[in-house]
N, C-alpha and C positions, 0 to 999 in steps of 0.2 A: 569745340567739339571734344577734344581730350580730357577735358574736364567733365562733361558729360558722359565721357566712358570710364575716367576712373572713380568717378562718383557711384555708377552702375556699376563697377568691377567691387569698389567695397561693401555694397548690399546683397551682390550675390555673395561673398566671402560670407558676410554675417549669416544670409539664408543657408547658405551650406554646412559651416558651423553648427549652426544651431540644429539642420537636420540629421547631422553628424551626432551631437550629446542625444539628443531626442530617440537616434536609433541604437545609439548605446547604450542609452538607460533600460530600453526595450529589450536588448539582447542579453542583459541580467538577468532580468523578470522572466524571460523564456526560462536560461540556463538555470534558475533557482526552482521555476516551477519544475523542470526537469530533473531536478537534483532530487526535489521533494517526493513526485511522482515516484521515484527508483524506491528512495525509501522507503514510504507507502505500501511498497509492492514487494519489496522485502519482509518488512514488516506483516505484509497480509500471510504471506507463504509463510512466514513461522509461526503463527495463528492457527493456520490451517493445518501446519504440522502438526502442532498440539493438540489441536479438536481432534483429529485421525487417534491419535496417543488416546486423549480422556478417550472416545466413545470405545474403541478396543478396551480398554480398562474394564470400562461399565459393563461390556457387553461379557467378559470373561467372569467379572462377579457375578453379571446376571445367571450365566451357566452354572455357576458354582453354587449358587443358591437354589435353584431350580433342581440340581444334582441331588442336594443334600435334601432339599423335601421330601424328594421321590422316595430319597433313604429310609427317609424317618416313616412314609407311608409305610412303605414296605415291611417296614420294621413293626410298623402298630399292627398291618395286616395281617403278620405272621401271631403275632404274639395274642390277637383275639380267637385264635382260631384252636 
């Protein structure tokens, strides 16, 4: 009978073991998907910081050219008259 439990005592050790590396290889793969996700999301947000920067850029040339047409209208208006 002891032999049949220490026999069963080192197959459980081996099953435990191995669910042991098993959930640790697992808990890598989380902490790395995790790692990646933050960056990701760092990375998105300074993305977005920039599109905010470009479209205010584009949107201040847009006014500034739009400004300057009106000038030049104005200016041809006056000067046909």
């Amino acid at each position: 009978m002891a032999e049949e439990y220490g026999q069963w005592g080192d197959e459980m050790q081996r099953v435990f073991l191995t669910l042991m590396v098993c959930l640790t290889l697992a808990a890598c793969g989380l902490g790395e998907t995790a790692v990646s996700a933050a960056a990701g999301g760092a990375s998105a947000a300074e993305q977005a910081k920039e599109a905010l920067k470009t479209e205010a850029r584009v949107k201040q040339q847009l006014d500034a050219a739009a400004t300057l047409e009106a000038q030049r209208r104005q200016a041809a208006d006056a000067s046909s008259q």
